[in-house]
KOLVOFI-780355 format. One record per residue (C-alpha): residue number from 1; x, y, z; residue in one letter. Coordinates in Angstrom, 1 decimal. Each point is the difference from the previous one (the first is absolute). Example, Ala and Ser with C-alpha at 12.3 -4.5 7.8 and 13.67 -1.06 7.14 Angstrom:
ATOM    n    east   north      up  res
ATOM    1    12.3    -4.5     7.8    a
ATOM    2     1.4     3.4    -0.7    s
END
This chain:
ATOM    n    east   north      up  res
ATOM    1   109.8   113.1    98.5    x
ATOM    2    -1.7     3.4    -0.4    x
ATOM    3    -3.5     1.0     2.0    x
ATOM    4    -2.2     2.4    -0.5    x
ATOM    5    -2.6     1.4     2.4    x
ATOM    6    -3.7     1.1    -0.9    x
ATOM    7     1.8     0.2    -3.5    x
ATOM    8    -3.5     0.2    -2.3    x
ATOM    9    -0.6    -2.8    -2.6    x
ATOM   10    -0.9     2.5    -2.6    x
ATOM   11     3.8     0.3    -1.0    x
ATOM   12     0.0    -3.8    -0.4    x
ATOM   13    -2.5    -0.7    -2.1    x
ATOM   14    -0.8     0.0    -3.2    x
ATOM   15    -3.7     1.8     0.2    x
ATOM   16     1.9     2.7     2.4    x
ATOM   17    -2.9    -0.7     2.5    x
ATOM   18     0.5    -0.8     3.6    x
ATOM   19     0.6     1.4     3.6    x
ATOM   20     3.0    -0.8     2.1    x
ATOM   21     1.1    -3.8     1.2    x
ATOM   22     1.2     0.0     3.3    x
ATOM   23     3.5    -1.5    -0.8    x
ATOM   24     1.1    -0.5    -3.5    x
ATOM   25     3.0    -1.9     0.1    x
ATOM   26     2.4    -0.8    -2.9    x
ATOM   27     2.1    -3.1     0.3    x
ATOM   28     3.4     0.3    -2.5    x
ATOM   29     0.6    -3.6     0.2    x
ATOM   30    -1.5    -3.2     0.0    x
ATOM   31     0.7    -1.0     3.4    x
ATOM   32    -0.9     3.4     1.2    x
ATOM   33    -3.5    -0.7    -1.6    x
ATOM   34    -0.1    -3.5     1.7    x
ATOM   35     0.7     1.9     3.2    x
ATOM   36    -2.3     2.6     0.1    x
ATOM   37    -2.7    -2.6    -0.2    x
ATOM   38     1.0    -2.4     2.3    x
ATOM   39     0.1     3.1     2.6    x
ATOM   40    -3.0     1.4    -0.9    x
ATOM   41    -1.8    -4.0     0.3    x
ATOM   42     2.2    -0.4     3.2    x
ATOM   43    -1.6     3.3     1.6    x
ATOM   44    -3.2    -0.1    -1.3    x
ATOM   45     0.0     2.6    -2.6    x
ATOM   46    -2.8     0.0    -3.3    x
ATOM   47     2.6     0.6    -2.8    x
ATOM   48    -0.6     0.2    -3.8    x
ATOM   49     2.2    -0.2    -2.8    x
ATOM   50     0.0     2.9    -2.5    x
ATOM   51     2.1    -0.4    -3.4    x
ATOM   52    -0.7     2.8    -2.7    x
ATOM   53    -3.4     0.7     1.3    x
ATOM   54    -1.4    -0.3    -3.6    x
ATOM   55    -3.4    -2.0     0.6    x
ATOM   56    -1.0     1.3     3.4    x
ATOM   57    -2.2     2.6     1.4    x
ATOM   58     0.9     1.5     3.5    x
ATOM   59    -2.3     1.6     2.9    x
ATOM   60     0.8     3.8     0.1    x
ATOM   61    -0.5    -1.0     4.2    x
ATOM   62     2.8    -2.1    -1.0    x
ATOM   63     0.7    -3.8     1.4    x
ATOM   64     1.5    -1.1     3.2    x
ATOM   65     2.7    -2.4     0.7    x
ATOM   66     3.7    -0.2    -1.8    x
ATOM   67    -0.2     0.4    -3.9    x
ATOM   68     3.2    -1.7    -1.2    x
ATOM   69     1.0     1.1    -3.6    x
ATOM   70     1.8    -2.7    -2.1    x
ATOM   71     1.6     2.1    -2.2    x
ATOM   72     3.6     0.2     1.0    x
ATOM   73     0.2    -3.5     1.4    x
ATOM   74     0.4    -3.1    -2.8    x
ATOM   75     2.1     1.9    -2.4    x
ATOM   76     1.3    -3.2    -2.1    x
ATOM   77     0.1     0.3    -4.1    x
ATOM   78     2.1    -3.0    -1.2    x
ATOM   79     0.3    -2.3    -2.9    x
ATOM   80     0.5    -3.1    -0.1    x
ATOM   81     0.1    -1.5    -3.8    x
ATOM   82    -4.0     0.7    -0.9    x
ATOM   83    -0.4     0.0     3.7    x
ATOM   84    -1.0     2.8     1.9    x
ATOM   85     0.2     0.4     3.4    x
ATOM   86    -2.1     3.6     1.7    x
ATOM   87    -0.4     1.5     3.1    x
ATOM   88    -3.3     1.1     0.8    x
ATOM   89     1.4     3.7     0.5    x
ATOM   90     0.9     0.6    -3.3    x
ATOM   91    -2.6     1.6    -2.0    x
ATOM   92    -1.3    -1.2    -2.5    x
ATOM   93     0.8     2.5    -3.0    x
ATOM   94     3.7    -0.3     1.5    x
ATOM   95    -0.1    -3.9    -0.5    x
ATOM   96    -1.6    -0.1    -3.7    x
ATOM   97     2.8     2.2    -1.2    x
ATOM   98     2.4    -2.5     1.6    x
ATOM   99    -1.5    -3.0    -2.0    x
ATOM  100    -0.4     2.3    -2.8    x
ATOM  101     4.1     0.7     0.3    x
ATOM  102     0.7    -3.3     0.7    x
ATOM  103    -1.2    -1.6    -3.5    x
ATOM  104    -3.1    -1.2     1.9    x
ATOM  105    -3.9    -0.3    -1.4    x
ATOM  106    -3.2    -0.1     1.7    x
ATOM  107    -0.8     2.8     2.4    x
ATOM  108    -0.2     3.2    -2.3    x
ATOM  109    -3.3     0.9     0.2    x
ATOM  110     0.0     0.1     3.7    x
ATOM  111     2.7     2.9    -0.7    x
ATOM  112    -3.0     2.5     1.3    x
ATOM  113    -1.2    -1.0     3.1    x
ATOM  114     1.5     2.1     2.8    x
ATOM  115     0.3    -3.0     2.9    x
ATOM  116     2.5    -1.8     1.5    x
ATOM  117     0.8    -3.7    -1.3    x
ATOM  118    -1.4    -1.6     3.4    x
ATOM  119    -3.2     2.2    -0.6    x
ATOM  120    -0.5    -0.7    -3.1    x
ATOM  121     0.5    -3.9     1.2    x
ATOM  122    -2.6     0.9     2.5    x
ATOM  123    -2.7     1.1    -2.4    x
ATOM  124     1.4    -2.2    -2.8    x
ATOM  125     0.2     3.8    -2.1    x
ATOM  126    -0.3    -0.1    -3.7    x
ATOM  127    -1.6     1.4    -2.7    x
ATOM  128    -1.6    -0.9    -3.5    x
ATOM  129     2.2    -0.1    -3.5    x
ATOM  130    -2.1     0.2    -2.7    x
ATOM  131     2.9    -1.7    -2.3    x
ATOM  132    -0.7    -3.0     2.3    x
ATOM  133    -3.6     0.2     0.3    x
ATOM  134     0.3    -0.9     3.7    x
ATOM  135     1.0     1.4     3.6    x
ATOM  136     3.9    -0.1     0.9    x
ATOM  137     0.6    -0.3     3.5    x
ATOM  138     3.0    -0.3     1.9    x
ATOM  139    -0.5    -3.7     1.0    x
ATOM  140     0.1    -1.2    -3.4    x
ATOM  141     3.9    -0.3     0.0    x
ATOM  142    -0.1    -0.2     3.5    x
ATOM  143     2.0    -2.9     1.8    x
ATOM  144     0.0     0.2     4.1    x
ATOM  145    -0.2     2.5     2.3    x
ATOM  146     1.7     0.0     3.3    x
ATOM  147    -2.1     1.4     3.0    x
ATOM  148     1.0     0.6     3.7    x
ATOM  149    -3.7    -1.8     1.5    x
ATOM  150     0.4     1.7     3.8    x
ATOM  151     1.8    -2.6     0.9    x
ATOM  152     3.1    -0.7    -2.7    x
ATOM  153     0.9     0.3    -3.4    x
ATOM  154    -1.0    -2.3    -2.5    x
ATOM  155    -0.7    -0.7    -3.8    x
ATOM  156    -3.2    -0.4    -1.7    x
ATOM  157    -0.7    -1.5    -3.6    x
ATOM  158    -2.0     1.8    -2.3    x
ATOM  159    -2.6    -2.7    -0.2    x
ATOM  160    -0.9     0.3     4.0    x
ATOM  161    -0.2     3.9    -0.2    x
ATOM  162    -3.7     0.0    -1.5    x
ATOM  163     0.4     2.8    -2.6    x
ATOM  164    -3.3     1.1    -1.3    x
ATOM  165    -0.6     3.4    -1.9    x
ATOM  166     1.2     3.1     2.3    x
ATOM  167     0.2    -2.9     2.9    x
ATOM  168     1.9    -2.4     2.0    x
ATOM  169     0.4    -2.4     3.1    x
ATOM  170     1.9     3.0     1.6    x
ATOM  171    -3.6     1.9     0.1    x
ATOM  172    -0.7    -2.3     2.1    x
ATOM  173     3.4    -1.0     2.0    x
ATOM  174     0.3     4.1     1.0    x
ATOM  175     2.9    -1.3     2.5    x
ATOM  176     2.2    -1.2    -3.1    x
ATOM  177     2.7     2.4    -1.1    x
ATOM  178     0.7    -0.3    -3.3    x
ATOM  179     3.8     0.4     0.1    x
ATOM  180     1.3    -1.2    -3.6    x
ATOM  181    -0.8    -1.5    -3.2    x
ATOM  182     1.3    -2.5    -2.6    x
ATOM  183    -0.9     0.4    -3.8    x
ATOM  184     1.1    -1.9    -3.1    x
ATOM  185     0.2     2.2    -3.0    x
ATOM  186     0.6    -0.6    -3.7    x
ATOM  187     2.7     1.3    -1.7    x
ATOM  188    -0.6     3.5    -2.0    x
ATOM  189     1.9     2.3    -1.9    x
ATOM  190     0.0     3.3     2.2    x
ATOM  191    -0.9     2.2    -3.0    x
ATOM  192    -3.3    -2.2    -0.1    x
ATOM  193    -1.1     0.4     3.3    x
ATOM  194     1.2     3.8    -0.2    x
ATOM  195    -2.4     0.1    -2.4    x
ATOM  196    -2.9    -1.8     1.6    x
ATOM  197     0.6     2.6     2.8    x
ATOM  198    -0.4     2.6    -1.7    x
ATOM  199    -3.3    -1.3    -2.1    x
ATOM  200    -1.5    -0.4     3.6    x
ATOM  201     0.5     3.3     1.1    x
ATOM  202    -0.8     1.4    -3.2    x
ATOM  203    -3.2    -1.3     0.4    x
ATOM  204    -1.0     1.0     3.4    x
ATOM  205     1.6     3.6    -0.1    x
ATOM  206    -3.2     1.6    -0.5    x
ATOM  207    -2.2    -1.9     2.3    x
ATOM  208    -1.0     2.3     3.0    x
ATOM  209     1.9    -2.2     2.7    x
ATOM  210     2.7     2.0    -0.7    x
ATOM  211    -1.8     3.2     0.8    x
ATOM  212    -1.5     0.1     3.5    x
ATOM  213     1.4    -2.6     3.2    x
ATOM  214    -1.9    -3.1     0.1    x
ATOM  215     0.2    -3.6     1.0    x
ATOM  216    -0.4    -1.5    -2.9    x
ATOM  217    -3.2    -1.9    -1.4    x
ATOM  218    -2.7    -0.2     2.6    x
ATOM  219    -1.7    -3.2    -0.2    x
ATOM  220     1.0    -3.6    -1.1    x
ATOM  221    -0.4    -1.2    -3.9    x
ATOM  222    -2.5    -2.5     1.5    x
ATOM  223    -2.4     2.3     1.5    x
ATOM  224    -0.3     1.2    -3.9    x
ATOM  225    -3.9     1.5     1.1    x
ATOM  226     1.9     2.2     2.4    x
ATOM  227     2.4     1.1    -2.4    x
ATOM  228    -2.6     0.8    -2.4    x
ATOM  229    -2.0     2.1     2.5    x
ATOM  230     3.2     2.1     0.8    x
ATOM  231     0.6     0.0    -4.1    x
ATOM  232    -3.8     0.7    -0.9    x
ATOM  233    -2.5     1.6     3.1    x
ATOM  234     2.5     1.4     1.7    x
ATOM  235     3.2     1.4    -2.4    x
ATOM  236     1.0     3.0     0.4    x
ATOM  237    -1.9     0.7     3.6    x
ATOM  238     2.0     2.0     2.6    x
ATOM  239    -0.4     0.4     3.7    x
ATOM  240     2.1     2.6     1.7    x
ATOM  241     3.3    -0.4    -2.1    x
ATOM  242    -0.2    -3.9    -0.9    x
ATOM  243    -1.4    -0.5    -3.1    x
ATOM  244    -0.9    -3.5    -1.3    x
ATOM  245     0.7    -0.9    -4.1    x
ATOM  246     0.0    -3.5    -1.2    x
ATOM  247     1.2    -2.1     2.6    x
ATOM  248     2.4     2.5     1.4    x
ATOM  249    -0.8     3.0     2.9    x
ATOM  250     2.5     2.6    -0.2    x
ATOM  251     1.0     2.7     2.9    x
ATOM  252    -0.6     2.9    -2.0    x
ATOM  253     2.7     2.2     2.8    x
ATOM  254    -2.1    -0.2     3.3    x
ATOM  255    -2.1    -3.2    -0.3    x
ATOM  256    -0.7    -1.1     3.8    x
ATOM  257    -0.2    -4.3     1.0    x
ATOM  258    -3.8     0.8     0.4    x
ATOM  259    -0.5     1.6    -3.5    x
ATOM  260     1.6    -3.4    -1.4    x
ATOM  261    -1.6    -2.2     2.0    x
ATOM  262    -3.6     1.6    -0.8    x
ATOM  263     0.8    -0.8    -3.7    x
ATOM  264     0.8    -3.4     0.8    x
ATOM  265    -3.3    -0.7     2.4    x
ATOM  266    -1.5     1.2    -2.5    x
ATOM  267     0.6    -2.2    -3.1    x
ATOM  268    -0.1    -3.2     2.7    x
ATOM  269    -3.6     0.8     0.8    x
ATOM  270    -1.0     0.1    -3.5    x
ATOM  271     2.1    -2.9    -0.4    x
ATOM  272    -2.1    -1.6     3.1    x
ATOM  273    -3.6     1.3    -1.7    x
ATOM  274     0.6    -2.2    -2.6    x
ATOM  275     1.0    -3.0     1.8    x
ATOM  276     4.0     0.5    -1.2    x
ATOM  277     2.5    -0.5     2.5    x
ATOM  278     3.0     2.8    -0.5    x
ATOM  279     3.4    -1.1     0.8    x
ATOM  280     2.6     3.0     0.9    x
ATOM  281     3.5    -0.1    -1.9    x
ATOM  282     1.0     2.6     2.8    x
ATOM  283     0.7    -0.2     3.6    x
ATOM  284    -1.8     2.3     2.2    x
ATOM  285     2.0     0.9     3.4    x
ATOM  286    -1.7     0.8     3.0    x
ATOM  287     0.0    -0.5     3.5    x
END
């Protein structure tokens, strides 16, 4: 187990915003995770769970309480026939090029997304393929998942874990730890999904993501009016050093938590003026 004091959240994230957590702790084994929670619920102790940090913005006052980073903990990358079994830990670039290796079709496309697997569980991550004409997400081959709930360990189907677009039951069970995952995959040649790799990056390498930290897109597909107010009334506006364009806000080098978060207000009250409800994609920490 490794602990870091007033260690700032800015070097854990993704958007390279936000001030120091008070402990950030970083389990190296399952049981160690399992552990560290049950001591902090023992004594009392607010804890969050931090993976790759890629669809959260952080206070720059920073957050109190433990944050426990799962990203050194559920390690497991195994293979089982067209069976395979994933620890949360692993990220998830790490595990397509496992399938990909391994003869196995189905989660290519999700090659880009810099998450772990149980955070991309967590926000059910995906992306659209236009050869498909549809979404892919990382449910659609997904199997079970097996949590520890506070209490113990245990295995839930795919059918009770409510997977809508960017969203699941564990948005709303925060105390469920996503610890590992079961997928059934169809058989590929590797060269194929080489390929399919390559045609996704291909396709994204000039988009702006790569330019400037951010958090990826800003609000949900649903709240399409609030997307279109970030794409159309508001593209291209900066404040300070954040800088909103489509759906994204990048941190153009010294964007500060309030700089994004003004951005954001402001697309939900237009969203509000028109009677539109926005829904976030991101997580916003703050005590």
């Amino acid at each position: 187990m490794k602990r870091k004091y007033d260690e700032p959240l800015s070097n854990h994230t993704t958007f390279k915003i936000g001030g120091p957590a008070d402990v950030l702790s970083i389990p190296e084994s399952e049981e160690e995770l399992i552990n560290e929670i049950r001591r902090c619920q023992s004594k009392g102790i607010d804890y969050r769970i931090l993976g790759k940090g890629s669809n959260i913005l952080v206070d720059d006052r920073g957050v109190n309480g433990i944050i426990i980073k799962n990203t050194k903990s559920c390690t497991t990358l195994e293979r089982d026939g067209n069976i395979v079994r994933v620890g949360g830990s692993v990220l998830l670039p790490r595990f397509v090029r496992f399938c990909v290796n391994n003869d196995l079709e189905g989660m290519e496309n999700l090659f880009s997304i810099p998450a772990t697997v149980g955070g991309a569980i967590y926000m059910n991550a995906g992306n659209y393929v236009p050869k498909k004409g549809r979404n892919i997400e990382i449910s659609d081959n997904l199997i079970s998942v097996k949590i520890f709930d506070g209490d113990k360990k245990r295995k839930i189907l795919k059918e009770s874990c409510d997977f809508k677009t960017r969203d699941s039951i564990f948005h709303r069970r925060k105390n469920w730890i996503i610890l590992e995952a079961k997928f059934k995959l169809e058989n590929q040649p590797k060269t194929i999904g080489e390929k399919k790799i390559k045609d996704r990056m291909d396709r994204i390498k000039d988009w702006p993501i790569y330019e400037h930290p951010n958090a990826g897109s800003i609000f949900k597909q649903k709240s399409f009016f609030s997307r279109m107010i970030c794409k159309k009334l508001l593209n291209k506006l900066k404040i300070g050093d954040a800088k909103i364009e489509n759906n994204w806000i990048y941190n153009l080098g010294n964007a500060s938590f309030d700089d994004v978060l003004f951005l954001i207000n402001m697309t939900k009250f237009l969203s509000y003026l028109s009677f539109k409800k926005p829904e976030l994609e991101i997580e916003i920490w703050n005590n």
